[in-house]
N, C-alpha and C positions, 0 to 999 in steps of 0.2 A: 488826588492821583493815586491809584494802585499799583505799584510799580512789583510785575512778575519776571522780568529778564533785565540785564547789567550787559552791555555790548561795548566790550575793549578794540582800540585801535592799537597798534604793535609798538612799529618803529616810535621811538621818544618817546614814551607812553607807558611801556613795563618794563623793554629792555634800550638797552643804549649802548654805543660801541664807545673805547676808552681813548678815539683818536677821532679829530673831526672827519667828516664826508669827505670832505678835498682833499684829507689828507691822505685818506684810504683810495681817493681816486688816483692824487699822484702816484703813490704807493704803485696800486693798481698799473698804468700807464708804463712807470718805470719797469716795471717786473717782464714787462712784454717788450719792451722799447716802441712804446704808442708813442705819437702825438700827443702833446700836454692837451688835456682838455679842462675845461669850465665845469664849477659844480651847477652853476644854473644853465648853461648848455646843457647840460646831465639833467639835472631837472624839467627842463624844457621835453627833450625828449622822453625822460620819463614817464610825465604827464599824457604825451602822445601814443603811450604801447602798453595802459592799466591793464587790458585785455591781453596778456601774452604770456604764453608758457617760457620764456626764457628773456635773460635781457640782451639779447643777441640783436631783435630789432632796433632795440637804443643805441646800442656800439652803430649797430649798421648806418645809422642815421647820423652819427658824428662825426663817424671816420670817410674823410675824402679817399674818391676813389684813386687806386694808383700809390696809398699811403704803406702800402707793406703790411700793414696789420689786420691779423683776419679777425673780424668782432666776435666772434665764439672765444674764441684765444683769451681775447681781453674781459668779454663777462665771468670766464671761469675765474681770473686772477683778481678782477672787482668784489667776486663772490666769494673766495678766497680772505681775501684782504677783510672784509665785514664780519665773516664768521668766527675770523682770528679776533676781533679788537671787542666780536659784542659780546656783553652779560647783562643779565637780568638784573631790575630794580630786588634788594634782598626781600625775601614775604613774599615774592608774588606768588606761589602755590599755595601757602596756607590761605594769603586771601580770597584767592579764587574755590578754594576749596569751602571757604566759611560763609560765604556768596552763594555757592550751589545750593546751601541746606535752605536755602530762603528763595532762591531767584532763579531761572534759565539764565545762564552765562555763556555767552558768546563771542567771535573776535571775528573782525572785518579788519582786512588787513587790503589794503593797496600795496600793487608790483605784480609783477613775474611770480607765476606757480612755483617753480623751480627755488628762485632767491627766498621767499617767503616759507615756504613748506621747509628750504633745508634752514633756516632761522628756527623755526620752530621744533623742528628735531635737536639739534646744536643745542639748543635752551632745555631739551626732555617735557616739553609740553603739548607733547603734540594729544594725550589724554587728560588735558586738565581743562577742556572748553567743552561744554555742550555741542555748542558747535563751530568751527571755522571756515572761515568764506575769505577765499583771494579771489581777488578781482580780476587776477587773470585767468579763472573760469566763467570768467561771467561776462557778459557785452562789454561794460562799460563801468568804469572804476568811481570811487570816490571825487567827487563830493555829487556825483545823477544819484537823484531819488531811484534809478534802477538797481543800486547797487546797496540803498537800505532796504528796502522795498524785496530784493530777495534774501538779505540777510534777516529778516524779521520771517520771511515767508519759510525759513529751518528753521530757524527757532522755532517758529508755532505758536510766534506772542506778537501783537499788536505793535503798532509803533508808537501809540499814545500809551502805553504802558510797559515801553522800555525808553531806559534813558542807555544814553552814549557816552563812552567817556574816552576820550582823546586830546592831544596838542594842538592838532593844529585848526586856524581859525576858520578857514574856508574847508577843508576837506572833513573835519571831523565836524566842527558845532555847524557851521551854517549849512551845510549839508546833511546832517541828523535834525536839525532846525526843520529844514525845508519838507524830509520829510514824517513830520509830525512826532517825531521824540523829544524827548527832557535830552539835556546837554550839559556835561560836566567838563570843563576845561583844566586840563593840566599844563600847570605854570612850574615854571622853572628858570633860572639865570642865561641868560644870554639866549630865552627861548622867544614864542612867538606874546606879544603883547595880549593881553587879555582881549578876548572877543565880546565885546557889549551884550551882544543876544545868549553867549552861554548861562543857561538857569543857574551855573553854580559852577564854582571853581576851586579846586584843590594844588597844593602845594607838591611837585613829584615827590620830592624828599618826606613826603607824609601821607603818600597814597597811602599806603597800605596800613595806615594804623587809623588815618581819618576819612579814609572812601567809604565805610559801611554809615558813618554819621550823615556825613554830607545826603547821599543817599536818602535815608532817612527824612532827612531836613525839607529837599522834594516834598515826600510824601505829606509831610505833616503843616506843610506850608498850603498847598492845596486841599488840604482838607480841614486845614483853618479857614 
């Protein structure tokens, strides 16, 4: 395997907020006086709006009518709440940077243009990727082969000669899986169980010092 491009997944993956999901939801929720919501009712609808410039259609989808609360209101104070709690894994820019001199580097990020794009600002990354791709420009999000299939298609590199490297087991490996990438899974404590089909797995706490090996290892396993 010749491997010319390295395509990162965001959320859990290089950065991570310092307070769980649900807790930033209730956060969220209380700040506006919502309705307590569900992080998998959140997720659920999540799942249903990859395609969307704002997470206003999510709100809009949870919040019963007649509830008092406008969902613009409550995504600004969710987005809010995330921006405050996230930081970056430490090294992500040197290794992205030490990646470029060898690879096209890229990031596919799932969510809302709006949440996504100001995450990446908030982090100062928004010039450390070749390219970036939110799903809420594009049809249809992670894990449809539509949404590797155009992230490979800016890049400018094949998908059998980039690998993906992400957390989670369905949207990032079986979905990079499916359409015809190498697949590196990042494992971490109380995260998602190792995916059988990922070609190779790293430790978060060691991306950055064992990603360029692992990498590697790919290549030199296929061309044993």
């Amino acid at each position: 395997m010749c491997v010319t491009a390295v395509g990162f997944d965001l959320d859990a993956t290089l950065a991570v907020t310092d307070r769980p999901r649900a807790k930033l939801l209730a956060d969220a929720t209380t700040a506006v006086d919502a309705p307590s919501l569900s992080r998998q009712a959140y997720l659920d609808a999540h799942s249903r709006h990859l395609a969307s410039e704002t997470r206003e259609p999510i709100f809009a989808d949870l919040l019963a009518d007649g509830c008092g609360t406008d969902a613009d209101e409550l995504a600004a104070a969710y987005r809010r709440a995330i921006l405050d709690a996230l930081s970056p894994l430490d090294g992500v820019p040197d290794l992205l940077s030490s990646l470029r001199r060898e690879y096209r580097v890229g990031l596919l990020t799932n969510g809302p243009v709006v949440a996504q794009r100001g995450k990446l600002a908030q982090l100062g990354w928004e010039d450390n990727f070749d390219v970036t791709v939110v799903t809420g420009e594009l049809e249809a999000g992670k894990p449809t082969r539509h949404a590797f299939d155009a992230f490979c298609e800016k890049l400018g590199d094949p998908p059998a000669d980039t690998v993906y490297v992400g957390d989670d087991p369905k949207m990032d490996v079986r979905g990079a899986n499916d359409a015809g990438m190498k697949t590196i899974q990042v494992l971490f404590p109380d995260g998602p169980d190792p995916e059988p089909s990922a070609d190779a797995y790293v430790e978060r706490d060691e991306l950055v010092t064992a990603l360029p090996d692992v990498i590697a290892s790919l290549e030199a396993r296929d061309d044993g």
